[in-house]
N, CA, C and O atoms as a DFTB+ gen file, in Angstrom:
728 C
 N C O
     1  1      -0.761       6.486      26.846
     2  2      -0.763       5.080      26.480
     3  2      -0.598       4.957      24.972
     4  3      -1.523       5.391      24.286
     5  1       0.471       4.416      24.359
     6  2       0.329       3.649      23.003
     7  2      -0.491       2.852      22.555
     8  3      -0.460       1.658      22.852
     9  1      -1.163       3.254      21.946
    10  2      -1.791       2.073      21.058
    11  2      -1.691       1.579      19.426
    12  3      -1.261       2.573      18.841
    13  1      -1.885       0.541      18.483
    14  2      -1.559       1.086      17.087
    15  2      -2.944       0.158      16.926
    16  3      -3.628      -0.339      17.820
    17  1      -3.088       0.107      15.713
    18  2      -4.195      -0.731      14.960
    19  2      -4.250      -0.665      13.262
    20  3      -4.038       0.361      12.616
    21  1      -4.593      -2.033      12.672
    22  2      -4.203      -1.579      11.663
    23  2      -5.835      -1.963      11.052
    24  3      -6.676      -2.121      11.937
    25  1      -6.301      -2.114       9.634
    26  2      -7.354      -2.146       9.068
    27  2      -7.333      -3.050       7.879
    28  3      -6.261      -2.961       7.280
    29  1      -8.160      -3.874       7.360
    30  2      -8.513      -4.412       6.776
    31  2      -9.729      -4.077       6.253
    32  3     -10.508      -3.247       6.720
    33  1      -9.955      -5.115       4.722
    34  2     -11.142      -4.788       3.737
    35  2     -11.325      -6.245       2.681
    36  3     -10.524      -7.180       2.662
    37  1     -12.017      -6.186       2.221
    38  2     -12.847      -7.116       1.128
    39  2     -11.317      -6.888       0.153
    40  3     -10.535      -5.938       0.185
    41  1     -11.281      -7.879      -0.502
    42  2     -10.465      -7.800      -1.889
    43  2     -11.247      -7.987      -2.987
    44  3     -12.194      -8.753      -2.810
    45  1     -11.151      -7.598      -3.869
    46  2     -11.365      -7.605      -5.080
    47  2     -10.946      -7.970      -6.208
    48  3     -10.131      -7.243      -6.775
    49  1     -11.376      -9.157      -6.819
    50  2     -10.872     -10.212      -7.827
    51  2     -11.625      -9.716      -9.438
    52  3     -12.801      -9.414      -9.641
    53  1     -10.990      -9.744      -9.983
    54  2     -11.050     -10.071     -11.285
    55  2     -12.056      -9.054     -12.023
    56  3     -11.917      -7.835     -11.931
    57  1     -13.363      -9.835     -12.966
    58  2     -14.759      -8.607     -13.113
    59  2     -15.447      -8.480     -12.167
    60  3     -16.631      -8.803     -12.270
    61  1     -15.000      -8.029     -11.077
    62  2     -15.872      -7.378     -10.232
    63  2     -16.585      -8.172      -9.045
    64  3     -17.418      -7.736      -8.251
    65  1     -15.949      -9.662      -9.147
    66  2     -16.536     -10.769      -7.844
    67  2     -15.784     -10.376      -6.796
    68  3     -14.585     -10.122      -6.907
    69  1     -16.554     -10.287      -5.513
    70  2     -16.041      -9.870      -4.579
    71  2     -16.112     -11.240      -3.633
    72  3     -17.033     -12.049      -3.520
    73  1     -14.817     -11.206      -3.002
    74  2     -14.553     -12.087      -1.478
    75  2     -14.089     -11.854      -0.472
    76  3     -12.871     -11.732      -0.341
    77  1     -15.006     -11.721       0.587
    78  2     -14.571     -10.905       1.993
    79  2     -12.893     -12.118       2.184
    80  3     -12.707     -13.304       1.912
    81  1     -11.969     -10.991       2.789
    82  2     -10.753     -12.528       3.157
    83  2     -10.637     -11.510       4.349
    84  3     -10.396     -10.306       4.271
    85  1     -10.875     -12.303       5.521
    86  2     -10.310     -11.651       6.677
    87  2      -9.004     -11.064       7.064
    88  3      -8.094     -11.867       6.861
    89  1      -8.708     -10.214       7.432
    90  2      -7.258      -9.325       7.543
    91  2      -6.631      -8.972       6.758
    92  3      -5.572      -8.392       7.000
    93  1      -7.153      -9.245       5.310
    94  2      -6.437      -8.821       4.189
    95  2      -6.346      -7.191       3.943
    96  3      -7.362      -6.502       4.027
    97  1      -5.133      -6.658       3.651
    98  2      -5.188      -5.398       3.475
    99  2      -6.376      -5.046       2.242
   100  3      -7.566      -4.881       2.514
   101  1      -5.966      -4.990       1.231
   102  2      -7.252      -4.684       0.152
   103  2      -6.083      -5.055      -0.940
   104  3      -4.870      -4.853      -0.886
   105  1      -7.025      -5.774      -2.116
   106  2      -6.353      -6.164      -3.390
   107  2      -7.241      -6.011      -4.177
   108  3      -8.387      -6.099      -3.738
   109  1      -6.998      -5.678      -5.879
   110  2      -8.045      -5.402      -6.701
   111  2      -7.554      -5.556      -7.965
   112  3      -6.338      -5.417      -8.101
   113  1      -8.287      -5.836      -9.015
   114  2      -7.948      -6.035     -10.261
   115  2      -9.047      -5.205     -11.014
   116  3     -10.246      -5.203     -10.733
   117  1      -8.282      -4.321     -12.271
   118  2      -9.552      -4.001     -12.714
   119  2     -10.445      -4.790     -13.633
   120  3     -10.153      -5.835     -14.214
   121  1     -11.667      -4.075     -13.675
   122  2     -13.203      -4.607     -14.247
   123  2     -12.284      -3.872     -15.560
   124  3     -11.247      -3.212     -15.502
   125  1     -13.226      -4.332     -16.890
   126  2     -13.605      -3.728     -18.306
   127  2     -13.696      -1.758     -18.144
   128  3     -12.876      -0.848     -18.266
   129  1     -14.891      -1.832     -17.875
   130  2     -15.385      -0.026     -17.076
   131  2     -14.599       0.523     -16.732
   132  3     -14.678       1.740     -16.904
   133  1     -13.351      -0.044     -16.029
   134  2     -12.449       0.943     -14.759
   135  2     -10.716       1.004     -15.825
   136  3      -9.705       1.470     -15.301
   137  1     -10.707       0.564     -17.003
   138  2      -9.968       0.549     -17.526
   139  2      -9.879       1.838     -18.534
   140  3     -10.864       1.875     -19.271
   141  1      -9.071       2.765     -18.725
   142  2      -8.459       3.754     -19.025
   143  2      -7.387       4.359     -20.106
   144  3      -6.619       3.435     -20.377
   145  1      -7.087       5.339     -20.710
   146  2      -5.821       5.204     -21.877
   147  2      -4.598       5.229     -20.742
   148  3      -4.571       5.735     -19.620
   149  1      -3.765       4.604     -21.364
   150  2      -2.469       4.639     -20.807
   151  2      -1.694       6.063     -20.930
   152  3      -1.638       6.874     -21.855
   153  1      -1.173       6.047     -19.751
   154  2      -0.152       7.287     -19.857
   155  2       1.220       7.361     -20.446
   156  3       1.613       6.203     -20.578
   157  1       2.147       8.236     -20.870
   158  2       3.460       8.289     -21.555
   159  2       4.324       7.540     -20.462
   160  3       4.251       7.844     -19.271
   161  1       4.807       6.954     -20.746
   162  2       5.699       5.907     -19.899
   163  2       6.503       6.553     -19.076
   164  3       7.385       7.100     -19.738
   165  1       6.650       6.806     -17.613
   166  2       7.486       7.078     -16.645
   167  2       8.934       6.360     -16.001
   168  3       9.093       5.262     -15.468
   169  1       9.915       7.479     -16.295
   170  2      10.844       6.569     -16.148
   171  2      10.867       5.948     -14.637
   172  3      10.341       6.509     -13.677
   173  1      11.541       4.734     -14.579
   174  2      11.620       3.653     -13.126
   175  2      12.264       4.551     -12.272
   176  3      13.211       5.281     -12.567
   177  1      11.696       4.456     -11.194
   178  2      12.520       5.172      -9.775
   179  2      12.991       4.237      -9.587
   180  3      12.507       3.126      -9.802
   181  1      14.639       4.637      -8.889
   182  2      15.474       3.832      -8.443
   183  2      15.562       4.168      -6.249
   184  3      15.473       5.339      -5.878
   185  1      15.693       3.267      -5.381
   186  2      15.491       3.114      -4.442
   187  2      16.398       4.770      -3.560
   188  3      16.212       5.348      -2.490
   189  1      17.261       4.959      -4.612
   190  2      18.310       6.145      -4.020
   191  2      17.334       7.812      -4.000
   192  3      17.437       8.763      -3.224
   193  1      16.745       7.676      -4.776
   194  2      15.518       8.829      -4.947
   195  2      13.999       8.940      -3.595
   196  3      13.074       9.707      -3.331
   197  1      14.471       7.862      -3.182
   198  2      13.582       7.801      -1.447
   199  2      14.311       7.869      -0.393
   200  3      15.475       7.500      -0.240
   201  1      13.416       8.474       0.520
   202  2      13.786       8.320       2.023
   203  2      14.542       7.173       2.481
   204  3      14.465       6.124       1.841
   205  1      15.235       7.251       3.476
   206  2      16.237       6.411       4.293
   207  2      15.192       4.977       4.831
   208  3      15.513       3.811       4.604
   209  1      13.749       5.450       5.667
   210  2      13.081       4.801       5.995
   211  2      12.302       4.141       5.068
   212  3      11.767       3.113       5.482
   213  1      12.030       4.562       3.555
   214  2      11.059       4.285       3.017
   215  2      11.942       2.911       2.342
   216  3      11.323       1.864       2.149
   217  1      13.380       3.006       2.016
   218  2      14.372       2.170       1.512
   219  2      14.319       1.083       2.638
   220  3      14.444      -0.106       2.344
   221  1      14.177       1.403       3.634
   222  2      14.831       0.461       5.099
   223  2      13.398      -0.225       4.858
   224  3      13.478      -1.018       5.795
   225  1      12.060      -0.516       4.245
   226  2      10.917      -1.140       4.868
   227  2      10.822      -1.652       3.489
   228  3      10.102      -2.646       3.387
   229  1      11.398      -1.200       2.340
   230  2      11.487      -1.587       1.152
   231  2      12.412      -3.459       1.652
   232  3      11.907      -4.577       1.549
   233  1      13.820      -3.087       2.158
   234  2      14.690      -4.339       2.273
   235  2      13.996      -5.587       3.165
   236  3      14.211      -6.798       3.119
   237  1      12.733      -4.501       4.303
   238  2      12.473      -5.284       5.365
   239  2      10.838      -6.316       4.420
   240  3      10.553      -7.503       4.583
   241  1      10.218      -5.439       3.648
   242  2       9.617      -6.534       2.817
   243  2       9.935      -7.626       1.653
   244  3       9.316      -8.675       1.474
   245  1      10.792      -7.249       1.073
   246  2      12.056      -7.892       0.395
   247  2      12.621      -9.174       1.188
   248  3      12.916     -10.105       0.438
   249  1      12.841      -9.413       2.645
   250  2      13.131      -9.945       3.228
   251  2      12.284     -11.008       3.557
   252  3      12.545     -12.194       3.356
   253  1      11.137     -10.510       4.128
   254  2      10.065     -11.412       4.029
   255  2       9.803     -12.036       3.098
   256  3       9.589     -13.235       3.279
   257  1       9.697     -11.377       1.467
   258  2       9.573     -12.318       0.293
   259  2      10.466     -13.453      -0.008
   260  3      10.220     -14.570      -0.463
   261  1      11.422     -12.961       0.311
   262  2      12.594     -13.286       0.147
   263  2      12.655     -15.251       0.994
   264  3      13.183     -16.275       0.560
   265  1      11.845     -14.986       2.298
   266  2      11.628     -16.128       2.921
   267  2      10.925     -17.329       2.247
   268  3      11.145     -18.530       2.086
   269  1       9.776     -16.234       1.865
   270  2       8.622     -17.233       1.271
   271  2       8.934     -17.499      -0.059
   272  3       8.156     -18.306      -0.569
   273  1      10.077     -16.964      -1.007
   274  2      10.383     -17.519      -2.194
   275  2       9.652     -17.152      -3.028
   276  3       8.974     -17.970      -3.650
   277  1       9.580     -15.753      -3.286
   278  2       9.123     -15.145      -4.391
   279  2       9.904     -13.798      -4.871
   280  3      10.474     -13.471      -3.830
   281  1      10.132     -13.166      -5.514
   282  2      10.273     -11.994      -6.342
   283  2      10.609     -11.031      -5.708
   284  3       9.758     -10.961      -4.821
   285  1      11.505      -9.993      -5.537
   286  2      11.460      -9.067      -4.828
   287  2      10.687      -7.659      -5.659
   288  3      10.581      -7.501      -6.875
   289  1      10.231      -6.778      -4.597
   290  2       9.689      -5.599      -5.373
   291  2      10.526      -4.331      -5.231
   292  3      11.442      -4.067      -4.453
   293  1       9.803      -3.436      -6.456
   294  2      10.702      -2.047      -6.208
   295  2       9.365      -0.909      -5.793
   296  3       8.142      -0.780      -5.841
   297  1      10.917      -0.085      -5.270
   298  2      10.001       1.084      -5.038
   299  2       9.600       1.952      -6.310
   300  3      10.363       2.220      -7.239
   301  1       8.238       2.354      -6.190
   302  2       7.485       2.875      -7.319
   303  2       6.871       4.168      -7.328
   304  3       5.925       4.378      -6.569
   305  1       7.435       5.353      -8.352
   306  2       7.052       6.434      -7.884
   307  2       6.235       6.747      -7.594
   308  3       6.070       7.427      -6.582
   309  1       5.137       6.280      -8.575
   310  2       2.833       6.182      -8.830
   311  2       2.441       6.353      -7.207
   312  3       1.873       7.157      -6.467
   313  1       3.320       4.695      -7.136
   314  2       2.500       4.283      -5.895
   315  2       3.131       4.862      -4.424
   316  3       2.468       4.906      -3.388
   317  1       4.856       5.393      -4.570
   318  2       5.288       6.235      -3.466
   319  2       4.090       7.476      -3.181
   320  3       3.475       7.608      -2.123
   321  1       3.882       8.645      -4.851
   322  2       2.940       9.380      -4.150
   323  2       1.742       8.965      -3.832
   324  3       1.435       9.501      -2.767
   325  1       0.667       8.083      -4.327
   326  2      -0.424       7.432      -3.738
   327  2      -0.313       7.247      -2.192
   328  3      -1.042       7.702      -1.311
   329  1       0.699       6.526      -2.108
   330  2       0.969       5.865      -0.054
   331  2       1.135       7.261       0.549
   332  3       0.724       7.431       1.697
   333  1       1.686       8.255      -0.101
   334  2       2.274       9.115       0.916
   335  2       1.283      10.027       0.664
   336  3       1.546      10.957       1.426
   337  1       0.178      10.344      -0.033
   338  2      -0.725      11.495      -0.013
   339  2      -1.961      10.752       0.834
   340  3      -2.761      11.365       1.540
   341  1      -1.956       9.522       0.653
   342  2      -3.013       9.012       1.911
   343  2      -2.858       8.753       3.000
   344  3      -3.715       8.234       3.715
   345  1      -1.461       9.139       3.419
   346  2      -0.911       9.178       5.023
   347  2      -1.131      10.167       5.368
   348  3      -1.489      10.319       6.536
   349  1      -1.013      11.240       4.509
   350  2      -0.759      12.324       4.896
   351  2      -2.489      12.725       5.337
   352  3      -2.790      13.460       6.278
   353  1      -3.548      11.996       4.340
   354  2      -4.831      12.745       4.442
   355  2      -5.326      12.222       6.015
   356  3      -5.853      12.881       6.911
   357  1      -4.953      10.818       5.978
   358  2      -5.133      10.165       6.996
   359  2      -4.937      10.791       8.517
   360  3      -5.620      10.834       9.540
   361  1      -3.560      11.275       8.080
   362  2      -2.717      11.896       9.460
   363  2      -3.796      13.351       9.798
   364  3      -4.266      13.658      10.894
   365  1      -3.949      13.957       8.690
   366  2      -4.799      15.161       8.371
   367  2      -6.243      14.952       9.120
   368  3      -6.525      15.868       9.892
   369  1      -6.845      14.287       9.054
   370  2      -8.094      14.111       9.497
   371  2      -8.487      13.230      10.372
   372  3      -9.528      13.417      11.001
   373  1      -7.790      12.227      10.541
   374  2      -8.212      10.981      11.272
   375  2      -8.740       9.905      10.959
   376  3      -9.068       8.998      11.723
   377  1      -8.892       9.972       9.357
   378  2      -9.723       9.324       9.258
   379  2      -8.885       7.601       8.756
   380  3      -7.733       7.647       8.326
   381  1      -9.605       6.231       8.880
   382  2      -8.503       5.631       8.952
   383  2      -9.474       4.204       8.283
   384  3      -9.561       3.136       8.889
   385  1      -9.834       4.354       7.554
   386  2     -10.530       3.652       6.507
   387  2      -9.470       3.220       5.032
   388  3      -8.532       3.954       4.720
   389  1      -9.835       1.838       4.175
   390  2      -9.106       2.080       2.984
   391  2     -10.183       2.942       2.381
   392  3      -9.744       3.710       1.525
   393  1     -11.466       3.017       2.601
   394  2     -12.149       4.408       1.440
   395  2     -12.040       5.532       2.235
   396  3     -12.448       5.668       3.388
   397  1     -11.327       6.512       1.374
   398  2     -10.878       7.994       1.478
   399  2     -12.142       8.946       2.156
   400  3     -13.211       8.420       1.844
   401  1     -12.282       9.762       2.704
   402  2     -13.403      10.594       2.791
   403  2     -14.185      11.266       0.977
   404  3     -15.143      11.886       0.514
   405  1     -13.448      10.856       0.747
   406  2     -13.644      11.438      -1.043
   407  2     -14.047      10.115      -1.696
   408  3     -13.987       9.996      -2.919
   409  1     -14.524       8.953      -0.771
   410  2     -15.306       8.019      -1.698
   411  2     -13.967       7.236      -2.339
   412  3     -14.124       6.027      -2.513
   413  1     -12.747       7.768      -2.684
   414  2     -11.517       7.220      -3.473
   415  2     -11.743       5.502      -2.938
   416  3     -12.479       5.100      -2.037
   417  1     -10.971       4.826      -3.705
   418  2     -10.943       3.235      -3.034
   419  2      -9.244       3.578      -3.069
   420  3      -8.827       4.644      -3.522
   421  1      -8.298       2.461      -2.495
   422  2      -6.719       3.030      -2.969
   423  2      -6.440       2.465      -4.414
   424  3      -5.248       2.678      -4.637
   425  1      -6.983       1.882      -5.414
   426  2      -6.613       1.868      -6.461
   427  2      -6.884       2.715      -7.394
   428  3      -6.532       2.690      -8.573
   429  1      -7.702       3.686      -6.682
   430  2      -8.469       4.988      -7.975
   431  2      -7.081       5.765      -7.083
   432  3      -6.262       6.321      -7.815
   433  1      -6.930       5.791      -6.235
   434  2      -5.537       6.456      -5.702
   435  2      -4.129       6.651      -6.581
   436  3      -3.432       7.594      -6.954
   437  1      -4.129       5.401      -6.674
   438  2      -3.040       4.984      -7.490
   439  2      -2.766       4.925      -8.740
   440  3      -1.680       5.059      -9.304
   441  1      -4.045       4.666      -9.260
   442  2      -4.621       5.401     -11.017
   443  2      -4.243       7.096     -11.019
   444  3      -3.385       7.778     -11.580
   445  1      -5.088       7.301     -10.315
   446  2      -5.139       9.209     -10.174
   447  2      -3.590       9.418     -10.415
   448  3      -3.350      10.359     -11.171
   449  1      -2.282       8.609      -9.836
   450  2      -0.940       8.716     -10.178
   451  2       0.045       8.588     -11.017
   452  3       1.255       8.798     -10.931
   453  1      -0.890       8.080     -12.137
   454  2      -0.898       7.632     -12.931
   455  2      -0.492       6.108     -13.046
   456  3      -0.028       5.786     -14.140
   457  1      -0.589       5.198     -12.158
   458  2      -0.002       4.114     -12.301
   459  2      -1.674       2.907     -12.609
   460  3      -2.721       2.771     -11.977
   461  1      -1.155       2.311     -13.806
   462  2      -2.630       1.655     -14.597
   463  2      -2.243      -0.347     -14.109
   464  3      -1.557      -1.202     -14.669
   465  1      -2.917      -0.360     -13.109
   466  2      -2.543      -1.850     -12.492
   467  2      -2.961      -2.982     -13.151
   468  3      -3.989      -2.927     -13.827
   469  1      -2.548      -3.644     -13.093
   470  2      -3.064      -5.666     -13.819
   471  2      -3.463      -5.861     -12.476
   472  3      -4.681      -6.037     -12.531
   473  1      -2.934      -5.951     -10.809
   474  2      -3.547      -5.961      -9.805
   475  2      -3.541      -5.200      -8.707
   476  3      -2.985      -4.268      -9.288
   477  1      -3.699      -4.731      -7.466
   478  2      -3.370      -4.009      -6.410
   479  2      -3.392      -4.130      -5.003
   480  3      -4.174      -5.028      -4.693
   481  1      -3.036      -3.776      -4.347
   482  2      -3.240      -3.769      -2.240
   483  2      -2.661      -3.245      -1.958
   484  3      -1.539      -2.879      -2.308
   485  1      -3.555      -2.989      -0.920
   486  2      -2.776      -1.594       0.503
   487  2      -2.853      -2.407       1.435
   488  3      -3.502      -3.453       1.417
   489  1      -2.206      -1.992       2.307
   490  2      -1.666      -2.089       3.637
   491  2      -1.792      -0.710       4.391
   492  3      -1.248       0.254       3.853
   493  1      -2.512      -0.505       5.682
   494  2      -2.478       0.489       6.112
   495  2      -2.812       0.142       7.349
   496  3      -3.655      -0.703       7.649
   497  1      -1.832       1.106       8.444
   498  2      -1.774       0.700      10.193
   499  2      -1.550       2.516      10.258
   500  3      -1.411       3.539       9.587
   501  1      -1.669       1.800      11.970
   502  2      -1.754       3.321      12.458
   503  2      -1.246       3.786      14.269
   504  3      -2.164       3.820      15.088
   505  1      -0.220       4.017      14.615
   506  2      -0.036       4.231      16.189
   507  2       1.170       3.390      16.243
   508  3       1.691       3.119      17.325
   509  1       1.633       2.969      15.132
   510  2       2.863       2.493      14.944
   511  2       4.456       3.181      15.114
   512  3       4.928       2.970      13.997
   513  1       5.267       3.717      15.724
   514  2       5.823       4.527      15.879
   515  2       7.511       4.476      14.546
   516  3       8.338       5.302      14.159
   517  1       7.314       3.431      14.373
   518  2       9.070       2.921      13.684
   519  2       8.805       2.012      12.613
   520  3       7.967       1.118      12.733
   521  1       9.529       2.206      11.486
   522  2       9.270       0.882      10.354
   523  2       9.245      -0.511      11.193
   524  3       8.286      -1.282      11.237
   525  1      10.544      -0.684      11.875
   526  2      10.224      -2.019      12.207
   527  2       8.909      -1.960      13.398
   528  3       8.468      -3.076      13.676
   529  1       8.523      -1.272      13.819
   530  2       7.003      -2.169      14.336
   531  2       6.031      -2.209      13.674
   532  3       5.361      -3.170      14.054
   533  1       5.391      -1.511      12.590
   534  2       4.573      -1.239      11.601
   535  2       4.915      -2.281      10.819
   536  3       4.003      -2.697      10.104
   537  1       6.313      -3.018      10.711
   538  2       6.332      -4.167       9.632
   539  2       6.051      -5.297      10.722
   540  3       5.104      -6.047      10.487
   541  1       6.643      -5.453      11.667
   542  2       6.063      -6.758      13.007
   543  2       4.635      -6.973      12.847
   544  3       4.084      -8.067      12.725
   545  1       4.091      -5.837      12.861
   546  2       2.110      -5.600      13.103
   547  2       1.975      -6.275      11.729
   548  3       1.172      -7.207      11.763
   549  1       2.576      -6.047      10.451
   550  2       2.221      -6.600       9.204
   551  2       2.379      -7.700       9.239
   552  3       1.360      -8.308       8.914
   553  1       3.399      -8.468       9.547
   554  2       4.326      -9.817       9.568
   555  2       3.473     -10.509      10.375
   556  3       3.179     -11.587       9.858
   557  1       2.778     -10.262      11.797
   558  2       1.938     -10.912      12.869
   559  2       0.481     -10.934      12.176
   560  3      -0.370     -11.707      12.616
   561  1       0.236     -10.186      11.226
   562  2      -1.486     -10.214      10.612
   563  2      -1.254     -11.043       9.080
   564  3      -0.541     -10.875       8.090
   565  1      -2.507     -12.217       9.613
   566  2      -1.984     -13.121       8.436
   567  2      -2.415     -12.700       7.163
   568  3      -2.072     -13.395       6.206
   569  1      -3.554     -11.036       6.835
   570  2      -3.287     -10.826       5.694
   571  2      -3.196      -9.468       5.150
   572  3      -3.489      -8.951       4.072
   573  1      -2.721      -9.086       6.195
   574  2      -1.514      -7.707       5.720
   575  2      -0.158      -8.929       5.176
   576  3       0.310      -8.782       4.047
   577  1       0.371     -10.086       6.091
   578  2       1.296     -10.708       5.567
   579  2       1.378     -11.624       4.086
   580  3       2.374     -11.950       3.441
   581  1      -0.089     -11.898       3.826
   582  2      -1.004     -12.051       2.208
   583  2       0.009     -11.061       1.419
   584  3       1.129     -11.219       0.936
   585  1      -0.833     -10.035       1.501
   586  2      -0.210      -8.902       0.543
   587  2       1.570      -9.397       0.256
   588  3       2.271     -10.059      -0.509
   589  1       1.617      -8.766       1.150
   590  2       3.703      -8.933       1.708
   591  2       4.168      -9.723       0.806
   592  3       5.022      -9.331       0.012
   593  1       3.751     -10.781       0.789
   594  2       4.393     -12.358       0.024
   595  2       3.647     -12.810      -1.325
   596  3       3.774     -13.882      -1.915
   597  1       2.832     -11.707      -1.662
   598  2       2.043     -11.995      -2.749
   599  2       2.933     -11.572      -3.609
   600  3       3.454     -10.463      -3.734
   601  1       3.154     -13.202      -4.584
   602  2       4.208     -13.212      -5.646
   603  2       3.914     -12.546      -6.943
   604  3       4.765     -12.264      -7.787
   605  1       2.351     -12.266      -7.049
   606  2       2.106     -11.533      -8.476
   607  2       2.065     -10.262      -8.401
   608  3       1.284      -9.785      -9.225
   609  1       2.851      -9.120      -7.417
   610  2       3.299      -7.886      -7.167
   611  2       4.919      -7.725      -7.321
   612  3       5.806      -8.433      -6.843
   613  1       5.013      -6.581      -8.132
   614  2       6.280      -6.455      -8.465
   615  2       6.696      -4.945      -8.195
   616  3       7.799      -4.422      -8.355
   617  1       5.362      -4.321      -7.686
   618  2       6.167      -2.566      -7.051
   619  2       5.614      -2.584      -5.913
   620  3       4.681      -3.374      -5.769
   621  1       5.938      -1.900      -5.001
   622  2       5.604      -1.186      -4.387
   623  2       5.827       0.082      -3.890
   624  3       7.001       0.440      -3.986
   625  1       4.818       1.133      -3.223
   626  2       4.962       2.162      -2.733
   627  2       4.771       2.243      -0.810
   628  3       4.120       1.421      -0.165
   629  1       5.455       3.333      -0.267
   630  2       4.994       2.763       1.233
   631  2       4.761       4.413       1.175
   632  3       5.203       5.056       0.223
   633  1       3.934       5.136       2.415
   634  2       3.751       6.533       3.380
   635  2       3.441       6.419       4.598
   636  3       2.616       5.776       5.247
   637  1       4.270       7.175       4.807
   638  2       4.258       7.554       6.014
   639  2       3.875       9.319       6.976
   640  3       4.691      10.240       6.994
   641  1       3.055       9.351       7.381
   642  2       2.787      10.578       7.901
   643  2       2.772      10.942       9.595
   644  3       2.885       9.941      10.302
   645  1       2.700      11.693      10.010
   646  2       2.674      11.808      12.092
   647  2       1.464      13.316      11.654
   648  3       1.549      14.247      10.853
   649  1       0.348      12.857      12.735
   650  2      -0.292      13.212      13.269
   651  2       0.200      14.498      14.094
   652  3       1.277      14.411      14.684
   653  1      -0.409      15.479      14.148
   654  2      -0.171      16.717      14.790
   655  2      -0.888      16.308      16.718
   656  3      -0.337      16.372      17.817
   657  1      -2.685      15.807      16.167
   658  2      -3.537      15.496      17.491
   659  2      -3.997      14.792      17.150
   660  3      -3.993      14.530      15.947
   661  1      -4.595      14.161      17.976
   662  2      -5.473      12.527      17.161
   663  2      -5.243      11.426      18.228
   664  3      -4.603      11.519      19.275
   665  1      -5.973      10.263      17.672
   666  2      -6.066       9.035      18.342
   667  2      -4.755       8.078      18.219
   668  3      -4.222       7.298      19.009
   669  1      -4.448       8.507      16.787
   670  2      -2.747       8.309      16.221
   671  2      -1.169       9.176      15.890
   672  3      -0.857      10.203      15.287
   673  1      -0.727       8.527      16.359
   674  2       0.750       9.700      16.543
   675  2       1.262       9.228      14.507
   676  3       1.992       9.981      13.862
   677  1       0.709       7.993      13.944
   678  2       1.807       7.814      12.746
   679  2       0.738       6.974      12.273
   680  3       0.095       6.252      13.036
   681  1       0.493       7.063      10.805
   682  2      -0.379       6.609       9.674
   683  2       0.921       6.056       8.958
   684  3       1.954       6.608       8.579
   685  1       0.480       4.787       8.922
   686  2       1.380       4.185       7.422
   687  2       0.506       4.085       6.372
   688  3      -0.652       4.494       6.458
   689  1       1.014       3.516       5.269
   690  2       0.433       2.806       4.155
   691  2       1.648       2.418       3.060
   692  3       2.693       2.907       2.633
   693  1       0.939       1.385       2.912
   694  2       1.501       0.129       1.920
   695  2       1.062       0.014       0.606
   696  3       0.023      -0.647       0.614
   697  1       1.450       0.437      -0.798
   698  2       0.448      -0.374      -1.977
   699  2       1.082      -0.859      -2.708
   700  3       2.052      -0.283      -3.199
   701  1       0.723      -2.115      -3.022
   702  2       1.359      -3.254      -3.636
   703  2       0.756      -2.945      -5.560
   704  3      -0.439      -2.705      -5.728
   705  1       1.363      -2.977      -6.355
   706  2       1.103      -3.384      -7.789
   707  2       1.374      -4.435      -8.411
   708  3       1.834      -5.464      -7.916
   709  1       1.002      -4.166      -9.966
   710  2       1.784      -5.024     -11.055
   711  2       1.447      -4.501     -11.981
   712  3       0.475      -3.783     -11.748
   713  1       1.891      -4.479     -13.378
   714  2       1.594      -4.428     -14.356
   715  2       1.607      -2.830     -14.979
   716  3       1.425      -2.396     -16.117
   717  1       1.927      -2.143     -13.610
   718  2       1.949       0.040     -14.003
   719  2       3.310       0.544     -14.373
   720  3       4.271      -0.181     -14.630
   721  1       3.306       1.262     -14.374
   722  2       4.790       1.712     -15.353
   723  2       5.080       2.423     -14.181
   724  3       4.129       2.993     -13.646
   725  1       5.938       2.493     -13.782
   726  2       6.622       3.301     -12.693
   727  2       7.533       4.176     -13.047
   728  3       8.109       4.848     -12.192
């Protein structure tokens, strides 16, 4: 039997006020404390330096923005390896939380990549077999679809991993930025 499911979390605004928003993937801004030296500037990945699929879910969120009349995003190296080392841990263990077994949240993820955010969100599903149903499951959840159309994001990264045994055959993940050098 197929099944998929995806996950949600609290977002995180501004210094540190928190507001549960139902179905929202996770968004965050940093506090004072969580702020860091900047790294030597990385040059921009261009969409030709990714996967076939990772490009194809790139156009298919693009599309969606595209509806709601905002900005399109790019793909971002920071946040390509961030998405794709937490699919992979995901796929690795089972575990299917936005906090990592290592306590990580996904924006210390995405820091660790060097990418230093003004804001952030993930998106993360699971038993999804194909970009386009993993983006349907996003598009049908009104705030995985938050994220999606959120006009003050201008990169993103997506991963994708498959499960060897498990409850899930395919771990995605989604992380939305702004403000990191890609």
């Amino acid at each position: 039997m197929h099944h998929s499911v995806m996950k949600f979390a609290p977002q995180k605004l501004g210094a540190g006020a928190l507001l549960a928003l139902v179905t929202l993937g996770i968004l965050a801004t940093p506090t004072a404390a969580a702020e860091k030296p900047k790294p030597a500037p990385v040059k921009p990945a261009t969409t030709t330096q990714f996967e076939p699929w990772a490009t194809a879910m790139l156009a298919l969120v693009n599309e969606q923005r595209a509806k709601a009349g905002v900005g399109r995003l790019i793909l971002c190296a920071p946040l390509m390896r961030a998405s794709a080392a937490y699919a992979q841990a995901m796929a690795q263990t089972g575990h299917f939380e936005h906090v990592g077994t290592d306590g990580s949240e996904p924006w210390d993820r995405g820091r660790a990549q060097g990418y230093r955010y003004r804001t952030y969100a993930e998106n993360i599903a699971a038993g999804q077999n194909s970009v386009a149903m993993v983006m349907s499951s996003w598009v049908d959840s009104p705030g995985h679809f938050a994220n999606l159309i959120n006009g003050s994001f201008t990169h993103l990264g997506v991963g994708h991993a498959t499960a060897p045994t498990g409850e899930y055959s395919d771990y995605w993940v989604q992380n939305f930025g702004a403000g990191g050098k890609c």
